[in-house]
N, C-alpha and C positions, 0 to 999 in steps of 0.2 A: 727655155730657162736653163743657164747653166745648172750643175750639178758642185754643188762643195761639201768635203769630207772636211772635219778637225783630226789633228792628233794631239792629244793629251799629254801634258810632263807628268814623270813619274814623280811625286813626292811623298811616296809613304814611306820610304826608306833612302836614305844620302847613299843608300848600297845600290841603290834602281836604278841603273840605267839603259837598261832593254826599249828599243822602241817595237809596235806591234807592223809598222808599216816604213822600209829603209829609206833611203833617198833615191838610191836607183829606183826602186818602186814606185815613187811619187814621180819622179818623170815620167816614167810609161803609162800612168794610171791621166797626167796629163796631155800626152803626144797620142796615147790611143785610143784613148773613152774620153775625153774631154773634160775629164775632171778635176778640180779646181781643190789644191791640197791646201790648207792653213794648220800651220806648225805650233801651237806655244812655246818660247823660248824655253831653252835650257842650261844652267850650268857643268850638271852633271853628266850627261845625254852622253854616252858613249859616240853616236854621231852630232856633230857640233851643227850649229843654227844655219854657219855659213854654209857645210855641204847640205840640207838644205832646200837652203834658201840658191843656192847655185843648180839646184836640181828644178829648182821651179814652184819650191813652195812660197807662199806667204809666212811671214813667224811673225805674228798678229799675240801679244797676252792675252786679250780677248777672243774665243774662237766661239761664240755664243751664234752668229750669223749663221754657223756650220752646222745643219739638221742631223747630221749622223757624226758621230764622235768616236775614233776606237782609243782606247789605251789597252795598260797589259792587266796594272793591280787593280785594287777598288778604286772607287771615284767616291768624293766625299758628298753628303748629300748636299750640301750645300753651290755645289757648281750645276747640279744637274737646272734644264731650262722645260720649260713644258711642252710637252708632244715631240720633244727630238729623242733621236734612238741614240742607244748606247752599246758599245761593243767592248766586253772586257771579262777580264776574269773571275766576277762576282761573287765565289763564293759563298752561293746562300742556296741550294740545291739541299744539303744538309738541316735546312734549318739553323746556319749557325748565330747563336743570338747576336755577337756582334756585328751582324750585317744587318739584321732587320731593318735599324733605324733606316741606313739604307734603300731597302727594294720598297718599305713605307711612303718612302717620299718619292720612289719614280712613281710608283701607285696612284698619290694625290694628283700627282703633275702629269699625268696622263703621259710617261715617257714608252717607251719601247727598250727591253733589253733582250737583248744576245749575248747567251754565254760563252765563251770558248769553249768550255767543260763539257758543253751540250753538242758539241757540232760532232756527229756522228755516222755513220754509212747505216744503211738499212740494219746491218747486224749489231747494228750498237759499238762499232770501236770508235774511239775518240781518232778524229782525222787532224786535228791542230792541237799541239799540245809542245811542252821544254822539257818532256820530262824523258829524252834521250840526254840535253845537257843537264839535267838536274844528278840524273846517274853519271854522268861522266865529271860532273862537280864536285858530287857529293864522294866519289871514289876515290878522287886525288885528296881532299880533303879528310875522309877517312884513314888512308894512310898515314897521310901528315900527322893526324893525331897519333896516333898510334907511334910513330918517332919521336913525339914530344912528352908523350906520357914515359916512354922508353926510360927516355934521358933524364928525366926525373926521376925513374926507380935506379938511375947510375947504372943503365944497360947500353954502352954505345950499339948503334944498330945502323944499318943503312938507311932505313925510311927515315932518318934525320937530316937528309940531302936532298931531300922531297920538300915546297912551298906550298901554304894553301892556294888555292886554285888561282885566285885574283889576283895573286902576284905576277901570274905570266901572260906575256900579251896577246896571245891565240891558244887556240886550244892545240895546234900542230908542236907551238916552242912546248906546255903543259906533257904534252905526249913524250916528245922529246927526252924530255926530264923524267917520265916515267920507264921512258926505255933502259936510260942509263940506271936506273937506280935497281933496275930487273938486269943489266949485268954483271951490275957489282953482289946482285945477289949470289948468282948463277957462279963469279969469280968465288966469294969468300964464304959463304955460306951464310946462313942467320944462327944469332946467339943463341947456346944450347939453353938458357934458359928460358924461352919461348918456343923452343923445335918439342915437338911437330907446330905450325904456325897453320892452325884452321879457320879458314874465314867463311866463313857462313853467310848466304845470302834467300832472305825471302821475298820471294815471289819472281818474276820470270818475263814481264811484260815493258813495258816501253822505257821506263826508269832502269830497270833489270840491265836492259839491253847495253844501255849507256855505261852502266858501273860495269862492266860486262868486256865492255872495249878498253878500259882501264887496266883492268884488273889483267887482264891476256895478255900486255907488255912485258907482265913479269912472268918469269919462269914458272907455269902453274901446271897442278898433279889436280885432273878431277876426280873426286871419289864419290859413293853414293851416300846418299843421310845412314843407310845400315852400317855403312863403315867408319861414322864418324869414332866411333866406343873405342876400334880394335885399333884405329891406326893411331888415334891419343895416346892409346896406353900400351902401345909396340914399341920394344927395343930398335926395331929394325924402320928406319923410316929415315929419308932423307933431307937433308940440312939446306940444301940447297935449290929449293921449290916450298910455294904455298900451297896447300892443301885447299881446295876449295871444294866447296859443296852448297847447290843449291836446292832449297826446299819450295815443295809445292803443300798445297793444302794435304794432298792424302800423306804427308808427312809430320804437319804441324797439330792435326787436331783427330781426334776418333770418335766414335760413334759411343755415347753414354752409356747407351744399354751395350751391352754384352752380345743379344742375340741378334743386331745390328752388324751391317759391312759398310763399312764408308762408300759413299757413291756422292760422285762432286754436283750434279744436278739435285741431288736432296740438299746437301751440306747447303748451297744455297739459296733454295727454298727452305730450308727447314734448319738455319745453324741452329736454335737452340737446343736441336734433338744431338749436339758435338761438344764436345771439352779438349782444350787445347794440352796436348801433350809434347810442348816443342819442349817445357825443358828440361824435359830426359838427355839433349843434346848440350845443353847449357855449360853440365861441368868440363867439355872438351874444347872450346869455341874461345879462339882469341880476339876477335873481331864479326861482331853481328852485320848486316848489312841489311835495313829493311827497304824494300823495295813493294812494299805491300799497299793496295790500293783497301782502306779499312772503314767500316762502321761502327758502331756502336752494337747491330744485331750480330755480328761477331763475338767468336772470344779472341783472348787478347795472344798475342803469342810469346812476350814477355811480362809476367807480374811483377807491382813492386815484392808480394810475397813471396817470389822465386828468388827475383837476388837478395832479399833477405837473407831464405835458405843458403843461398849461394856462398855469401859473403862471408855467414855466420860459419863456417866451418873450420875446421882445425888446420888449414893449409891455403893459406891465398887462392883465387881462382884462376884459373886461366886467364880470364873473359880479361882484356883490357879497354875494347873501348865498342860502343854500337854509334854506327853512323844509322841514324835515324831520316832516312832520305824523303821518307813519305813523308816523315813530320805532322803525326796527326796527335794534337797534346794529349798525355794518359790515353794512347789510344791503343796499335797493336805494340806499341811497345809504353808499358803504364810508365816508365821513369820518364817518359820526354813531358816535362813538367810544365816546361814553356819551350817558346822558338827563340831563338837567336838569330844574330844577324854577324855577315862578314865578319863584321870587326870586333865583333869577340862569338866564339863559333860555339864553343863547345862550353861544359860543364861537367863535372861530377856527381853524379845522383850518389848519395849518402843513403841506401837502404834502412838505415838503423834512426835515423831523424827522418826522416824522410824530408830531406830538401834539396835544392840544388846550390852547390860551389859551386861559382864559377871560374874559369882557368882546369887544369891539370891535377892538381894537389887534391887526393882525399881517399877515405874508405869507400870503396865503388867504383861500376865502369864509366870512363868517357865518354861523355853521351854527345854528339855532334847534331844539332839540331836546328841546324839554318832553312829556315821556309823559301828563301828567295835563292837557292842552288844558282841557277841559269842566270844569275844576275854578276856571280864570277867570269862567266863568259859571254859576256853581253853584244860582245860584236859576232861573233857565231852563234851565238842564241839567235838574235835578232836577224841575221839573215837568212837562217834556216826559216822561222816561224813564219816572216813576211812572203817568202818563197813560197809558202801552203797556202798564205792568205792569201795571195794576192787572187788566186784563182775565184776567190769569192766577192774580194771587196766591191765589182762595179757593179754586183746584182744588189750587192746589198745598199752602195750609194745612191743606187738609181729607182728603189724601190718604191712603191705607194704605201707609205705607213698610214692613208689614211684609209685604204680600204679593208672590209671585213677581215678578221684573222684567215677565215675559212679560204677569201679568195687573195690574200695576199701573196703576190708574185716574188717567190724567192727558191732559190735551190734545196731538195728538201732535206741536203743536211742542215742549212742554215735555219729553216723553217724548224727541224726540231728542237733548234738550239733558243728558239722565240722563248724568252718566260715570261716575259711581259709584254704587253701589247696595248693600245691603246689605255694603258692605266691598269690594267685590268690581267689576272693571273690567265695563262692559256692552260687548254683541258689538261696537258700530262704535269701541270705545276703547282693544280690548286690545291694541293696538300699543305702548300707554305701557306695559307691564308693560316692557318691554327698557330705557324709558329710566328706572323706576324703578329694577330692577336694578342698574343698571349706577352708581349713585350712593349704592349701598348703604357 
């Protein structure tokens, strides 16, 4: 019996156009595992139907025949079929209520999901993931912001020669464009009303990395979190470099009690025995960069109470704008109020109302808070991610989802990544049975 995969159109966003599986990929998943691809049409598809369908797919509307299905974002519950497995990026590991209705209804239907979120190596790092382009999205687009917000306070600047991300059509032309605007720095220097220009970035891991590769194009001075106070408020600092600094936990948060020492193996067994002290750094920081992976059993590392403080004071702040790259709403950083999308990116958080404007114009910083990042660079998103998957997908087409969990035949990063399985929650997931429940 042959073997056929679906792939899924993206349509939670007119901004989606990442596929999980390319078309070079669907030919060799044809020519050397015999597997048999059916495409749903697309208008938006960064790769069009024809490549394809020239590669050897079918592009069938109905891809229901197809027992395993991957896309990138949620699936609505309404397409899912019963007993076929589903590969995507789900979302519901958190308990987040708007997915329940969701994993609800694979539940009834006795489907099988796979999360991408979940596919891990024995140590637990995430092995399929966009969040090097989400950093390298989210960086150019923080800039951007930050040249637009400029130019509204009537500050010409160079980052106003800078595009959001999606305007360029590879990430190499994007680069490109980052290089030049990192020599017109290095040429003319940056406006003394913004010098010293400190951009601050939290956290360090595969998002990090991305904003990381961005950020390096421009002429950059690294300094440590200790030095952010002295080099702020120094005569002596130069005009023509960014200041960057990037914080880790034993920088952001400290030990409650007093006869406490921070040690990162408690902090994460035990954050509520920590309190977040990142915004001692806050009055010197022109640009936030969160790159932080967050929960709820965290504290936060921006409050709306801080930039209250912030704002409220007798002299404008520094801070102009936080690229919010994690995008976890009121999460490590409370002003990301909601998400946005490409085509209108950012907002204003208003401390003092507490709401958000959107555009540029307001009392507050920039808050840049697009969730779908890697969907700016959708033709290197999508070749990179299928480049990782591909190593997986013909165990995963070819698997027996009807036999036991215990003896089902898959790779055991994929196997960790199983949350559902025959209808049914697997052992490391049933914690979500309570927040299913409870949204019944």
């Amino acid at each position: 019996m042959s073997v056929r995969i679906g792939i899924r159109r993206e349509d939670k966003s007119i901004w989606e156009r990442r596929v999980p599986i390319i078309p070079q990929h669907v030919r060799q998943l044809q020519e050397e595992y015999g597997i048999e691809v059916w495409v749903q049409p697309s208008e938006i598809r960064v790769f069009r139907d024809e490549e394809f369908a020239q590669a050897g797919a079918r592009v069938e509307e109905d891809i229901s025949p197809c027992p395993v299905v991957f896309a990138v974002k949620e699936i609505p519950a309404h397409f899912f079929q019963p007993g076929h497995t589903y590969v995507f990026f789900a979302h519901v590991i958190k308990g987040q209520p708007y997915n329940m209705p969701m994993l609800r209804r694979m539940l009834e239907l006795g489907c099988q999901l796979i999360d991408y979120e979940k596919v891990t190596d024995e140590r637990g790092r995430r092995l399929i993931f966009f969040g090097r382009h989400a950093g390298l999205a989210g960086m150019i687009d923080t800039l951007w912001a930050l040249g637009q917000r400029l130019n509204l306070e009537g500050i010409p600047n160079p980052f106003s020669d800078l595009c959001q991300t999606y305007h360029y059509g590879s990430l190499a032309e994007a680069k490109a464009a980052v290089s030049a605007l990192g020599e017109r720095i290095a040429r003319e220097g940056l406006p003394e009303q913004i010098t010293p220009l400190i951009c601050g970035f939290a956290g360090y891991g595969n998002v990090f990395r991305g904003a990381n590769e961005i950020i390096e194009l421009l002429p950059v001075r690294e300094i440590q979190p200790h030095e952010v106070a002295t080099v702020a408020l120094s005569s002596d600092y130069a005009r023509d470099v960014i200041y960057k600094v990037v914080f880790k936990e034993e920088h952001t948060v400290e030990p409650i009690s007093p006869e406490h020492r921070f040690d990162l193996q408690d902090y994460y067994d035990h954050p509520e025995k920590y309190r977040s002290c990142f915004h001692t750094y806050l009055p010197y920081l022109t640009v936030i960069v969160n790159c932080v992976y967050w929960e709820a059993k965290y504290p936060r590392l921006v409050t709306k109470a801080d930039l209250k403080r912030l704002y409220g004071g007798p002299e404008p702040p520094r801070l102009r704008v936080i690229g919010d790259i994690s995008c976890d709403i009121e999460g490590a950083m409370e002003c990301t109020v909601k998400c946005t999308e490409p085509g209108d990116p950012v907002f204003v958080y208003d401390p003092f109302e507490d709401r958000a404007i959107d555009g540029f114009e307001g009392q507050g910083p920039v808050v840049l808070a697009v969730d779908i990042l890697p969907s700016e660079l959708p033709r290197d998103a999508s070749e990179y991610f299928s480049g990782v998957l591909m190593k997986y997908v013909p165990a995963i087409a070819q698997a027996d989802y009807a036999a036991p969990f215990e003896e089902l035949a898959l790779p055991p990063e994929i196997k960790r990544a199983v949350i559902v399985h025959q209808g049914e929650l697997t052992p490391n997931y049933r914690y979500l049975e309570e927040h299913a429940r409870r949204l019944r």
